[in-house]
Backbone atoms as SQL, in Angstrom:
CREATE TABLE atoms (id INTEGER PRIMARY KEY, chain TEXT, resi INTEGER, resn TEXT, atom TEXT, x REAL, y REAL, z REAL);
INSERT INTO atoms VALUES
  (1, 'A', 1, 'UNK', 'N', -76.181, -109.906, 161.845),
  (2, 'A', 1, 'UNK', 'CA', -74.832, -109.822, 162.358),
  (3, 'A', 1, 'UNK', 'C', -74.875, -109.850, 163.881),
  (4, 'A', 2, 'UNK', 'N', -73.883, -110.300, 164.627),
  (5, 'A', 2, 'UNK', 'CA', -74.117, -110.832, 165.973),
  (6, 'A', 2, 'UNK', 'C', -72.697, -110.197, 166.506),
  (7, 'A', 3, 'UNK', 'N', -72.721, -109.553, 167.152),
  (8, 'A', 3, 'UNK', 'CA', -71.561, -108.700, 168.179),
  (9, 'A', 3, 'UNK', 'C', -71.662, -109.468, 169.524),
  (10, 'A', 4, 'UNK', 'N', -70.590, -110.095, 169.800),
  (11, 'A', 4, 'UNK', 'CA', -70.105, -110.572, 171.372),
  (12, 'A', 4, 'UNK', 'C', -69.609, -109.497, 172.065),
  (13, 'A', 5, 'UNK', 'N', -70.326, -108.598, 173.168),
  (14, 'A', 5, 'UNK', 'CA', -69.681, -107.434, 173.737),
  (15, 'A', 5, 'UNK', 'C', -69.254, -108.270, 175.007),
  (16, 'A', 6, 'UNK', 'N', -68.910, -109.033, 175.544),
  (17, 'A', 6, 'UNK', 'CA', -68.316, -109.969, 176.215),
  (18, 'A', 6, 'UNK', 'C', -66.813, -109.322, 176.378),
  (19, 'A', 7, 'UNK', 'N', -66.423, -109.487, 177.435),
  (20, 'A', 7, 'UNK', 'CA', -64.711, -109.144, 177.495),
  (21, 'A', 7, 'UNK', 'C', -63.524, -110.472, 177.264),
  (22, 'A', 8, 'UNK', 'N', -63.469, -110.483, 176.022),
  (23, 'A', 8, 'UNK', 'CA', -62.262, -111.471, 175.946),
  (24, 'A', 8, 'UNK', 'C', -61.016, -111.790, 177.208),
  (25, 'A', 9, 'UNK', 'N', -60.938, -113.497, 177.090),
  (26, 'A', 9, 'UNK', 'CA', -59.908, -113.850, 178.026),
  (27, 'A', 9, 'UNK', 'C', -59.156, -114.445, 177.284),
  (28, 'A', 10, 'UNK', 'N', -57.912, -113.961, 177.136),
  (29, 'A', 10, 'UNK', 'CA', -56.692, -114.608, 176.971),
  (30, 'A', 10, 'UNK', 'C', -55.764, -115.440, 177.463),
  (31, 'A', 11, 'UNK', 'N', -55.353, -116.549, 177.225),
  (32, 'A', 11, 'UNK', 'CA', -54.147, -117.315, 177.844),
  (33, 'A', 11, 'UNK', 'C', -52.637, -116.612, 177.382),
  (34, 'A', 12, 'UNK', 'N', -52.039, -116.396, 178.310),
  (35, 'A', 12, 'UNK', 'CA', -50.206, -116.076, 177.866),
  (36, 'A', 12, 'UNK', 'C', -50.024, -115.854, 179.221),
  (37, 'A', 13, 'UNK', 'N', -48.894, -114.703, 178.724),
  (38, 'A', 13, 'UNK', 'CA', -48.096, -113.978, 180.177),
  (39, 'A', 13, 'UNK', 'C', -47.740, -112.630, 180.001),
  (40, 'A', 14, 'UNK', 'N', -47.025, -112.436, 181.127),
  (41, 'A', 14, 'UNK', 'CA', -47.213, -110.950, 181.069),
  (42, 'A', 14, 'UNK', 'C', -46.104, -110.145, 179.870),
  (43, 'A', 15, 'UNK', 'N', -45.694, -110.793, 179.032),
  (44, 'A', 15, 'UNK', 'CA', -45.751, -110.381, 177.621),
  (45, 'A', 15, 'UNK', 'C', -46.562, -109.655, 176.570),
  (46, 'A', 16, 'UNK', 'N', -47.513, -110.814, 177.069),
  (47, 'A', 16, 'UNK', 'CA', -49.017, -110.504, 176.215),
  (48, 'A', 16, 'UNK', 'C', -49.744, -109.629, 176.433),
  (49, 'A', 17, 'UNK', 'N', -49.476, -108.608, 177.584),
  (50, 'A', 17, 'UNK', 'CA', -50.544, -107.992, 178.172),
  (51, 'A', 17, 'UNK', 'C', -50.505, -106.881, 177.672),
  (52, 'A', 18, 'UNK', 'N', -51.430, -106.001, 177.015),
  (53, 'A', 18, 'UNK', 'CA', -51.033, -104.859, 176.738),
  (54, 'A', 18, 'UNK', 'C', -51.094, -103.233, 178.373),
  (55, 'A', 19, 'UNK', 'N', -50.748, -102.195, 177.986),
  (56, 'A', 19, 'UNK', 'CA', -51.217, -101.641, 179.392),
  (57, 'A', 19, 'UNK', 'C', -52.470, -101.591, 179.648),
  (58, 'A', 20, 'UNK', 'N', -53.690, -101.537, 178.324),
  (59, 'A', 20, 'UNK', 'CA', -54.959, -101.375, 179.146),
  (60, 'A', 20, 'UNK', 'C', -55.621, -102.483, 179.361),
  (61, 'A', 21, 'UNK', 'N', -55.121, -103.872, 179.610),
  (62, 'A', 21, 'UNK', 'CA', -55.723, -105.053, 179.847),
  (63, 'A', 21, 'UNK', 'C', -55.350, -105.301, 181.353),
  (64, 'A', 22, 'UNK', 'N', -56.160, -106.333, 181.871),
  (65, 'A', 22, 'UNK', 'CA', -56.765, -107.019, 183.044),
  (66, 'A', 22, 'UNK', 'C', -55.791, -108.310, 183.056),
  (67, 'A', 23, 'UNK', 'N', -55.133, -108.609, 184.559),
  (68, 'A', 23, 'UNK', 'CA', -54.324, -109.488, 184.510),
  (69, 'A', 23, 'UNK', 'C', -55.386, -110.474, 185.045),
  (70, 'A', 24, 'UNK', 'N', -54.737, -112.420, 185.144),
  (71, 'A', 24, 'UNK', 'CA', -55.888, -113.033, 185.695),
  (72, 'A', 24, 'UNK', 'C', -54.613, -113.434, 185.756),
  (73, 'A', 25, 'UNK', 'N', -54.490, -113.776, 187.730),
  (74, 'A', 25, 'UNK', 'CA', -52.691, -114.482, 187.848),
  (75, 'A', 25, 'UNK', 'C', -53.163, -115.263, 188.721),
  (76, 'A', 26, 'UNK', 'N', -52.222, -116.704, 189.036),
  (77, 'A', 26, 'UNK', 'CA', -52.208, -117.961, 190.044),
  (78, 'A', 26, 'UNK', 'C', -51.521, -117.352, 190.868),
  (79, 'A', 27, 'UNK', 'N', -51.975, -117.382, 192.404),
  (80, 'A', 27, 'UNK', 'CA', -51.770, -117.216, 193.525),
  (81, 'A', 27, 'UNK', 'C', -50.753, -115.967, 193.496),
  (82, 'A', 28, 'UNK', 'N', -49.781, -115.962, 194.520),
  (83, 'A', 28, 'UNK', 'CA', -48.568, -114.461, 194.462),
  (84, 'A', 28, 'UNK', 'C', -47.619, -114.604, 193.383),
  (85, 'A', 29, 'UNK', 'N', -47.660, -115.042, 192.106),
  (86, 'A', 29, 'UNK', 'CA', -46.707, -114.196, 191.094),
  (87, 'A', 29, 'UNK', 'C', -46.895, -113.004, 191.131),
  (88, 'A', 30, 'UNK', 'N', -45.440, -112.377, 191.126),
  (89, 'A', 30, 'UNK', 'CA', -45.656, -110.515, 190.470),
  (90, 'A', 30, 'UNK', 'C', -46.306, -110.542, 189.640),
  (91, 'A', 31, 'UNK', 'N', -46.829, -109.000, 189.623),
  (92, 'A', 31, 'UNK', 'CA', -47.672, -108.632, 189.114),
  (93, 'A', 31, 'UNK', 'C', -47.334, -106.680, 188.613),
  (94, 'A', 32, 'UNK', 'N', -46.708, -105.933, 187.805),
  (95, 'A', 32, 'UNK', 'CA', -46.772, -105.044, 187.733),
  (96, 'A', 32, 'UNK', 'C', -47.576, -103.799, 188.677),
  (97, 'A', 33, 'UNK', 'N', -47.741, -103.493, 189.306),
  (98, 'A', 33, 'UNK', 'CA', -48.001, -102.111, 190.629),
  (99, 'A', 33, 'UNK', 'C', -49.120, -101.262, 189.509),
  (100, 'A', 34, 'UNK', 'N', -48.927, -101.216, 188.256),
  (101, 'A', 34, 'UNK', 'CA', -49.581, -100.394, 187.356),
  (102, 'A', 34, 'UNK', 'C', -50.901, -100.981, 186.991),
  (103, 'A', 35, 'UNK', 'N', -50.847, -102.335, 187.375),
  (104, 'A', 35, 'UNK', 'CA', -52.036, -102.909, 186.586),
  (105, 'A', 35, 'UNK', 'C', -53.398, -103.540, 186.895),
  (106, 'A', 36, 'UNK', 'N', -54.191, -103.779, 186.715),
  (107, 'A', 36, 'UNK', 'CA', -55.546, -104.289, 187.096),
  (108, 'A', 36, 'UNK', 'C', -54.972, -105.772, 187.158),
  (109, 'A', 37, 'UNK', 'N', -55.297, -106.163, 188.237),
  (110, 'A', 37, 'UNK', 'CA', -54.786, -107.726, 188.657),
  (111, 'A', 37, 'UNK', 'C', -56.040, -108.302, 189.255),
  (112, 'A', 38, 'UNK', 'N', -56.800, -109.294, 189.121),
  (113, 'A', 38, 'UNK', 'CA', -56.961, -110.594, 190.368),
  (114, 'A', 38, 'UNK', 'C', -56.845, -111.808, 190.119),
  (115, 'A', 39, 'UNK', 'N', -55.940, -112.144, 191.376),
  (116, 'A', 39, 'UNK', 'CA', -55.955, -113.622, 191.809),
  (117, 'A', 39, 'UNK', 'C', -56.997, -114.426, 191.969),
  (118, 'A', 40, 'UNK', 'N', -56.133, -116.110, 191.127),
  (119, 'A', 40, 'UNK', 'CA', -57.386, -116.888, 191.427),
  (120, 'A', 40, 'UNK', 'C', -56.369, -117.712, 192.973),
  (121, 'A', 41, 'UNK', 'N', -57.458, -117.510, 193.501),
  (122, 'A', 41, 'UNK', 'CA', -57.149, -118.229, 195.039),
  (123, 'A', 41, 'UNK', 'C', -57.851, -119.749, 195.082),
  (124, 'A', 42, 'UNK', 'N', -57.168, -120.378, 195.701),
  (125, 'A', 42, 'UNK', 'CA', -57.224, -121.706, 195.950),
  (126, 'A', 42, 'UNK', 'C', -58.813, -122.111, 196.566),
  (127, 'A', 43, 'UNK', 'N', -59.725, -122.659, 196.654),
  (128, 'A', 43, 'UNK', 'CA', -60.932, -122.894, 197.131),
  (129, 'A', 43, 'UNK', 'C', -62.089, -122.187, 196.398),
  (130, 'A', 44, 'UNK', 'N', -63.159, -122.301, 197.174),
  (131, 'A', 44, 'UNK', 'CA', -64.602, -121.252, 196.900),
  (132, 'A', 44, 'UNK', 'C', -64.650, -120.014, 197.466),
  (133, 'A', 45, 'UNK', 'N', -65.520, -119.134, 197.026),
  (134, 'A', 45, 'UNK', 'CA', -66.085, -118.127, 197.635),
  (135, 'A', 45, 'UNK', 'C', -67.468, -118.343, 198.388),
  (136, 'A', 46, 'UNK', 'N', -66.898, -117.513, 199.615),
  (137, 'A', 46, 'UNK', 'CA', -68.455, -118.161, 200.250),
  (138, 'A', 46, 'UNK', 'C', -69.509, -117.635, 199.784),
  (139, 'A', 47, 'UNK', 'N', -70.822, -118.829, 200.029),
  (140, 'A', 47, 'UNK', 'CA', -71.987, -118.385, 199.489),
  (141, 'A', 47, 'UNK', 'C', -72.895, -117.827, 200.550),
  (142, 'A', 48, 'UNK', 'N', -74.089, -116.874, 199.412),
  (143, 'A', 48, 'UNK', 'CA', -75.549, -116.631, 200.003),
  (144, 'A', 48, 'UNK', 'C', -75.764, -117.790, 200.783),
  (145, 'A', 49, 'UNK', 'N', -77.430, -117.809, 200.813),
  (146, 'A', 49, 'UNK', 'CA', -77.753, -118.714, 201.551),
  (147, 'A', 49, 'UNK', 'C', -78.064, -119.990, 200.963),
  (148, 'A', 50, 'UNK', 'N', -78.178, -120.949, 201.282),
  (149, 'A', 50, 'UNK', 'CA', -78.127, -122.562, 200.444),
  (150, 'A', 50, 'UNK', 'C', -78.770, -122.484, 199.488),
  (151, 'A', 51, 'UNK', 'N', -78.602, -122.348, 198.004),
  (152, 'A', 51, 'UNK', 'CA', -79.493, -122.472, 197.316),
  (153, 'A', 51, 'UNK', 'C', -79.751, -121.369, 196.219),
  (154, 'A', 52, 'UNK', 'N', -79.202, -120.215, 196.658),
  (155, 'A', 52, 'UNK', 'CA', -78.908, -118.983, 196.098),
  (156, 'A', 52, 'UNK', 'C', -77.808, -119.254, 194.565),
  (157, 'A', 53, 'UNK', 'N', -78.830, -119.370, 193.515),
  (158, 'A', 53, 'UNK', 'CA', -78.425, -120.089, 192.442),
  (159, 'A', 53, 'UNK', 'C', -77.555, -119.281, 191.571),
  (160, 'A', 54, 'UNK', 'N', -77.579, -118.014, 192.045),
  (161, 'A', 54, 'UNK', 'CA', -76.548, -116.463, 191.319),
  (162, 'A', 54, 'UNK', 'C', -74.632, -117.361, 191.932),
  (163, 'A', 55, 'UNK', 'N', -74.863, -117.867, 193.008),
  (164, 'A', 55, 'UNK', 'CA', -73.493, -118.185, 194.021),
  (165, 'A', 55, 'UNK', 'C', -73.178, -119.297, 194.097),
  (166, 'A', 56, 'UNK', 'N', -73.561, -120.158, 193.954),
  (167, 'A', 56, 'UNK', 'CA', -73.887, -121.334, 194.105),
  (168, 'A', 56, 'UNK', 'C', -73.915, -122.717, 193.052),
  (169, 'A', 57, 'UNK', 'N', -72.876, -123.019, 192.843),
  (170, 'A', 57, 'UNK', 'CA', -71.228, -123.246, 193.442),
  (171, 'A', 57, 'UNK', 'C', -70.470, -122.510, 192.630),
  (172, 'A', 58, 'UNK', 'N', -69.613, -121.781, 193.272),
  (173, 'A', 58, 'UNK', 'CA', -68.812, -120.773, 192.578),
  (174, 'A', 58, 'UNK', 'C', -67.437, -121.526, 192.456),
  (175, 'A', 59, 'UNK', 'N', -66.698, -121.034, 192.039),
  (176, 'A', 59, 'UNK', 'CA', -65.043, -121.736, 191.452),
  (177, 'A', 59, 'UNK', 'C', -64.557, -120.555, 191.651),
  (178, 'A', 60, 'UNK', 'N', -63.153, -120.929, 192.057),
  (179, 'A', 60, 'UNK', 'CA', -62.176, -119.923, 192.613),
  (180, 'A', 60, 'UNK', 'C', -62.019, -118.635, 191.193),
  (181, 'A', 61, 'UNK', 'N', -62.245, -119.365, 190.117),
  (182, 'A', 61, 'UNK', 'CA', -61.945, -118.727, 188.612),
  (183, 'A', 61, 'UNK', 'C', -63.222, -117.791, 188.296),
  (184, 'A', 62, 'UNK', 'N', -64.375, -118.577, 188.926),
  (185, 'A', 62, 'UNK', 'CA', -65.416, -117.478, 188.736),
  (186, 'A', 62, 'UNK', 'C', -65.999, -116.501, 189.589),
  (187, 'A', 63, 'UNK', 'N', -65.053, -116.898, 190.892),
  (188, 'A', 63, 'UNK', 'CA', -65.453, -115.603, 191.487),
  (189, 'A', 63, 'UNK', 'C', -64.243, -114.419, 191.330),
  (190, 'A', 64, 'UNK', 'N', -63.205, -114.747, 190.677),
  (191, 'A', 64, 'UNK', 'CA', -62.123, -114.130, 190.665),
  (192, 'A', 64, 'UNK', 'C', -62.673, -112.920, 189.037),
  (193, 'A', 65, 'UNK', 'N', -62.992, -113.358, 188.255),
  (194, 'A', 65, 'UNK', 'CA', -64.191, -112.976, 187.458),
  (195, 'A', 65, 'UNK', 'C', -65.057, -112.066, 187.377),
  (196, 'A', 66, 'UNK', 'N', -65.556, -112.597, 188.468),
  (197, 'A', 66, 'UNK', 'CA', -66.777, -111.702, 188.554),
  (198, 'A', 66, 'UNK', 'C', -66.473, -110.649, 189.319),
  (199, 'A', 67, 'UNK', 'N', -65.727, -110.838, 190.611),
  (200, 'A', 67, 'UNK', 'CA', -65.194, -109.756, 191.200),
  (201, 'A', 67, 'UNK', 'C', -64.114, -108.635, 190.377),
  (202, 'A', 68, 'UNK', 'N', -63.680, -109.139, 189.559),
  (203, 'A', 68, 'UNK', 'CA', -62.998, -108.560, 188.630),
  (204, 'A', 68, 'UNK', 'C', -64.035, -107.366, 187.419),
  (205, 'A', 69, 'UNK', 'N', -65.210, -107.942, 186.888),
  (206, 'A', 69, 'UNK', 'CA', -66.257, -107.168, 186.381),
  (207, 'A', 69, 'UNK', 'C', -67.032, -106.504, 187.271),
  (208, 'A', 70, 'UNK', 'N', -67.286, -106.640, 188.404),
  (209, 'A', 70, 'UNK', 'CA', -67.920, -105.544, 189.409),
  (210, 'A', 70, 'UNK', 'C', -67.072, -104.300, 189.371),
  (211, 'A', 71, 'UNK', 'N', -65.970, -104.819, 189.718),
  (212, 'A', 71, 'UNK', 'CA', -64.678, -103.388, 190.173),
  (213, 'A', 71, 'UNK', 'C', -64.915, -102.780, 188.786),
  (214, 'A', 72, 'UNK', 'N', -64.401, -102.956, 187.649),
  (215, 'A', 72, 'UNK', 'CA', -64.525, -102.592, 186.600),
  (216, 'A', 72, 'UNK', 'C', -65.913, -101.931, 186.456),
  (217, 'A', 73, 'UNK', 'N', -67.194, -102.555, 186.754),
  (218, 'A', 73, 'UNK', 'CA', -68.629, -101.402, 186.656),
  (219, 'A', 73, 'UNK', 'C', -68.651, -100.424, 187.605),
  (220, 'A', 74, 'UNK', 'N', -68.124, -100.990, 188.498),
  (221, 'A', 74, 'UNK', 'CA', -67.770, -99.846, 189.973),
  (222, 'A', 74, 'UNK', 'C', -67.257, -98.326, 189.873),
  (223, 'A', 75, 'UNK', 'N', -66.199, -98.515, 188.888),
  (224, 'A', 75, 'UNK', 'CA', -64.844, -97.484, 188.412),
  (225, 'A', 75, 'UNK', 'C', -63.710, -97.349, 190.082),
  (226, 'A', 76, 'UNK', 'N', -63.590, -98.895, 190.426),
  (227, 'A', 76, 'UNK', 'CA', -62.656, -99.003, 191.258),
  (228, 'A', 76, 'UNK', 'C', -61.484, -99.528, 190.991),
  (229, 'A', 77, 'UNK', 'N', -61.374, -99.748, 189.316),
  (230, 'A', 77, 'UNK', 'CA', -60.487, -100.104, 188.682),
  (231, 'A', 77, 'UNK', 'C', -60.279, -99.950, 187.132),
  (232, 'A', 78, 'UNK', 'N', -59.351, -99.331, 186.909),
  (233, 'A', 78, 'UNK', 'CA', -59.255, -98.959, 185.569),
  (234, 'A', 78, 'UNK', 'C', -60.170, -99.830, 184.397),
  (235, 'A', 79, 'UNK', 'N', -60.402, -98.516, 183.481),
  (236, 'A', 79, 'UNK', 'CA', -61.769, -99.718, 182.702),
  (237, 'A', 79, 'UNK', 'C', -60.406, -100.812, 182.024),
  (238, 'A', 80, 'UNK', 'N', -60.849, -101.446, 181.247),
  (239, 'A', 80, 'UNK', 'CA', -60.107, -103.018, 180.655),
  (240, 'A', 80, 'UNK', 'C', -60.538, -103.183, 179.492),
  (241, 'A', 81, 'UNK', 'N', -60.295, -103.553, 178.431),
  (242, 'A', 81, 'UNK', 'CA', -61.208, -104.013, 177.263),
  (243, 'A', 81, 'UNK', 'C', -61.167, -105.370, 177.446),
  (244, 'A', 82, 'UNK', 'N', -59.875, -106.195, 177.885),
  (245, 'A', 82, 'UNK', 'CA', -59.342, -107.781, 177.515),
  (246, 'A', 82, 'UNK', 'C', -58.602, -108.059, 178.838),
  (247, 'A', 83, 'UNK', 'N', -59.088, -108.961, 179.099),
  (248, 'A', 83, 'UNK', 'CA', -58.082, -109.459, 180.275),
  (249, 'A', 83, 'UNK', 'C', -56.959, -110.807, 179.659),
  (250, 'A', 84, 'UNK', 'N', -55.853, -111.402, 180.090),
  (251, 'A', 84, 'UNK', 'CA', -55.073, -111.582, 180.123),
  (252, 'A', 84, 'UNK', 'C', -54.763, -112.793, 181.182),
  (253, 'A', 85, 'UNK', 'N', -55.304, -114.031, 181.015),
  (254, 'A', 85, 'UNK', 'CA', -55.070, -115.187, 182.396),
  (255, 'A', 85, 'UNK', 'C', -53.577, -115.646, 182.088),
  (256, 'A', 86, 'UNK', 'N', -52.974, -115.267, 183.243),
  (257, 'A', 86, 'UNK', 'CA', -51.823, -115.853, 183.731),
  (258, 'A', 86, 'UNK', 'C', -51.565, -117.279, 184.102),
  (259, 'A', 87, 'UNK', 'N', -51.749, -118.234, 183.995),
  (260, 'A', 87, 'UNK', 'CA', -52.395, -119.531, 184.674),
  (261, 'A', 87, 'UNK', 'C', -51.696, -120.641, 184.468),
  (262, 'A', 88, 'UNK', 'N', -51.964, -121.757, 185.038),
  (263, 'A', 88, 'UNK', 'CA', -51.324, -123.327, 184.864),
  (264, 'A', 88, 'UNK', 'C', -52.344, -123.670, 184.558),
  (265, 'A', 89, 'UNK', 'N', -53.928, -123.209, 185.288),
  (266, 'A', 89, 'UNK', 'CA', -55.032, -123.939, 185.555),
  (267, 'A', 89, 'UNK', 'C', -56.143, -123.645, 184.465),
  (268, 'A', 90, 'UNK', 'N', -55.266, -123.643, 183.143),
  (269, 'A', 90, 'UNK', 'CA', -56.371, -122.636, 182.129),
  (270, 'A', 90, 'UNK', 'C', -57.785, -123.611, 182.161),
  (271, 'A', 91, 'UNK', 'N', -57.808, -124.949, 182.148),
  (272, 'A', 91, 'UNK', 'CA', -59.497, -125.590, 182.044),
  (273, 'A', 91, 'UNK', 'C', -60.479, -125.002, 183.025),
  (274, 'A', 92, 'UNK', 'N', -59.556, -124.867, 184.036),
  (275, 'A', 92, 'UNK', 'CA', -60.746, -124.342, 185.506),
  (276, 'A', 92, 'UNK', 'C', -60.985, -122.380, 184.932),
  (277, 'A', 93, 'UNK', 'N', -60.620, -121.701, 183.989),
  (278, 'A', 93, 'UNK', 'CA', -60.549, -120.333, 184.083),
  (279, 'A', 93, 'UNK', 'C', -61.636, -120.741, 182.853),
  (280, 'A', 94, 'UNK', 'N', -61.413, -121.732, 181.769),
  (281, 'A', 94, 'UNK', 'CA', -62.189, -122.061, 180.854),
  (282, 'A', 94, 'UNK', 'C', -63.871, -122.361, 181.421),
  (283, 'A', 95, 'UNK', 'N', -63.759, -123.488, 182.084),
  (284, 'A', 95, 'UNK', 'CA', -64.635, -124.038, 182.726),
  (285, 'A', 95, 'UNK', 'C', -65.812, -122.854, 183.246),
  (286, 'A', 96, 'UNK', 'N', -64.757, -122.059, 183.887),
  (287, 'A', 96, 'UNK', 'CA', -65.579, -120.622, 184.441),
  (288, 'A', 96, 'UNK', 'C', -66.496, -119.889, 183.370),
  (289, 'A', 97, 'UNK', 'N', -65.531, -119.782, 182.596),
  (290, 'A', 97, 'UNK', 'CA', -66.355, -118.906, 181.132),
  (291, 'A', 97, 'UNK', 'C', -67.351, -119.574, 180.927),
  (292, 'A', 98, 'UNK', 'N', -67.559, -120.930, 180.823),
  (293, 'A', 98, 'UNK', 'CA', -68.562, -121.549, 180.063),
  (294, 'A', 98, 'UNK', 'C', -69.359, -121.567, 180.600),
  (295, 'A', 99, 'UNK', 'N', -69.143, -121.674, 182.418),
  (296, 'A', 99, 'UNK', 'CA', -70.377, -122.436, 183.151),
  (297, 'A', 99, 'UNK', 'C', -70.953, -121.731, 184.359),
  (298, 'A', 100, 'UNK', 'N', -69.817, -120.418, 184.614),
  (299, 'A', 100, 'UNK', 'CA', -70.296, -119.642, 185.815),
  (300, 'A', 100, 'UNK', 'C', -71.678, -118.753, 185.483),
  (301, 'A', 101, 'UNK', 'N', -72.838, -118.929, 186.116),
  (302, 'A', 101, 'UNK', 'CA', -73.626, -118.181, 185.464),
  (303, 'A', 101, 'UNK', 'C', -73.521, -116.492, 185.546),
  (304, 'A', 102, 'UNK', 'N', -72.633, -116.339, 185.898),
  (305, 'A', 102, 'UNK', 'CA', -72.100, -114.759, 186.024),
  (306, 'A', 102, 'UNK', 'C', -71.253, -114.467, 185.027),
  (307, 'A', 103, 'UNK', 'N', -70.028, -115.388, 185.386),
  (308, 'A', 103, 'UNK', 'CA', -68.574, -115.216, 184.191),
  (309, 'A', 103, 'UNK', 'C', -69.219, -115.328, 183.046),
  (310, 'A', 104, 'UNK', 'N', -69.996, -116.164, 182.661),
  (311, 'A', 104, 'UNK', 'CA', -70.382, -116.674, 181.511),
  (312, 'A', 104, 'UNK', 'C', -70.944, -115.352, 180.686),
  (313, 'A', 105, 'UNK', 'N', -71.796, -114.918, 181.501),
  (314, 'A', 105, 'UNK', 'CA', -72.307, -113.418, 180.745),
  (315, 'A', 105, 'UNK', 'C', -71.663, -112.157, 180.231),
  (316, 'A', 106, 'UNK', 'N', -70.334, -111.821, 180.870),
  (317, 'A', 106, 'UNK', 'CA', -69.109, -111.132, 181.339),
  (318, 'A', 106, 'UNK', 'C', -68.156, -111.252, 180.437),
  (319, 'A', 107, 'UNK', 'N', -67.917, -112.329, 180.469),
  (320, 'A', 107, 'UNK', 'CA', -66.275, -112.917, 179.312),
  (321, 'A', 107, 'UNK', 'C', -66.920, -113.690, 178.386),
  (322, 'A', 108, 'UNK', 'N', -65.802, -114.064, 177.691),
  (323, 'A', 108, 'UNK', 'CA', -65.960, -114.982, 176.730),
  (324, 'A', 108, 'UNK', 'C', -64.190, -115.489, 176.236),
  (325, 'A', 109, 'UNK', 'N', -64.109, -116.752, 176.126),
  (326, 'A', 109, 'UNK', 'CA', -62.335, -117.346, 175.637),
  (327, 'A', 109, 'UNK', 'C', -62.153, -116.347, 174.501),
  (328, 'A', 110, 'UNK', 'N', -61.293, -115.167, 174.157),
  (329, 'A', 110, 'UNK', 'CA', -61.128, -114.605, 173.202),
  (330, 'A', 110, 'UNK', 'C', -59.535, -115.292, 172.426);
């Protein structure tokens, strides 16, 4: 038997969200004051140094991600079971899951 402890990502809106889930929103839509939010921002995150294969090439979706699972191991943000992508850009949040070698470990399309 095989358990995915991976944190499911969801596509909807903020319908869908329950209170103890993780928002994933495009640029400044509201966002509830109560809730675990990050934005995916337009571009990259900058990298280590050339070559630094943990960073390298990151997507706005997977660093939004990953920064999102740090805070969460941190306890700088409420724990989450499921996050919740808000999005237009669901292939690039997809894309992330599949291929960020960080996100990839982290989430999974639930």
């Amino acid at each position: 038997m095989f358990i995915d402890a991976r944190v499911p990502v969801i596509f909807g809106d903020l319908s869908d969200a329950g209170p103890d889930d993780a928002l994933l929103i495009d640029g400044d839509m509201d966002a509830p004051e109560d809730r675990v939010v990050v934005r995916l921002s337009a571009g990259r995150s900058p990298a280590h140094v050339q070559g630094c294969v943990c960073c390298v090439p990151r997507s706005a979706a997977g660093s939004a991600l990953a920064g999102l699972f740090l805070a969460r191991g941190r306890g700088t943000v409420s724990y989450f079971k499921r996050v919740v992508a808000i999005t237009e850009d669901r292939p690039a949040v997809v894309e992330a899951i599949e291929n960020d070698m960080l996100a990839s470990g982290w989430f999974r399309v639930g």
